[in-house]
N, C-alpha and C positions, 0 to 999 in steps of 0.2 A: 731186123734180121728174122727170116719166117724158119722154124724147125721143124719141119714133118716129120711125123712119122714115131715123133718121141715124147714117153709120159712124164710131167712133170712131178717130182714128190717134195713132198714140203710135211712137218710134223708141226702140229698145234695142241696147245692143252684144253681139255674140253670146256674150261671155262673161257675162254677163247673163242670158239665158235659161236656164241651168238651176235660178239664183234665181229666179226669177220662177214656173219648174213647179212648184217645190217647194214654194213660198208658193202656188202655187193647188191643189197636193195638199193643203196644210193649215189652207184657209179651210173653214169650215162655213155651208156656206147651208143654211135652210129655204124659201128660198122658190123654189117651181118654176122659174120665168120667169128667176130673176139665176141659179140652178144651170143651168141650159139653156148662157146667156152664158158662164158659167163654163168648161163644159164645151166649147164652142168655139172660147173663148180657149185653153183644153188645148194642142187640137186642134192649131191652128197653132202653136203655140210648140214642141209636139215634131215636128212639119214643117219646121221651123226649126233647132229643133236635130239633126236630121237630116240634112237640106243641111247643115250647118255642118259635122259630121262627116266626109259626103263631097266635101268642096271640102278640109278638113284632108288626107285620105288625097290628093288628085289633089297637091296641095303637096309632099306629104312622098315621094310613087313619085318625084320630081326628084332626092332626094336621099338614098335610100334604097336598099340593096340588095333585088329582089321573090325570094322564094319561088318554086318552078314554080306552084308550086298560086295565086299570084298574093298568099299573104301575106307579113309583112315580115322578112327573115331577122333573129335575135338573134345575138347575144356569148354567147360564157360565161357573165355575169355579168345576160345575160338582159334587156339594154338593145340598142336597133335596133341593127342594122349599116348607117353610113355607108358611100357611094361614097367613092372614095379623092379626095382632097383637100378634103371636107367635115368642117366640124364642129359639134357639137350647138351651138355660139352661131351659127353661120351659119345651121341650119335655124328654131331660136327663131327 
């Protein structure tokens, strides 16, 4: 049953969406018209996960030491460096 003319809406939690890209890298359409949808759906979902990415970063500069160069300094051991009186279950 084909519905023109009307947008589907669906809600996902942002952890979610990188399931979801993956499982639409590994559907196989043939047929032009639903690979088109397909392809759009893409779209937005790595839009999506994209924002998501940069709202993570604007969260974590609160509690984070920055780089000059504006990335996020490391430890020794190669994990972020907290501001002092943070901890990695406060940032979680």
């Amino acid at each position: 049953m084909a519905i023109e003319g009307k947008i589907m809406k669906f809600k996902l939690n942002n952890q979610d969406l990188t399931l979801l890209k993956s499982l639409l890298e590994k559907l196989n359409i043939n047929s032009m018209k639903v690979n088109r949808g397909k392809i759009k759906l893409y779209k937005h979902v790595l839009a999506k996960i994209n924002e998501y990415a940069e709202d993570e970063k604007e969260v974590l500069k609160a509690s984070v030491l920055i780089n000059d160069d504006g990335s996020f300094k490391k430890n020794k051991d190669d994990t972020i460096q907290l501001k002092e009186g943070k901890t990695y279950e406060q940032v979680n």
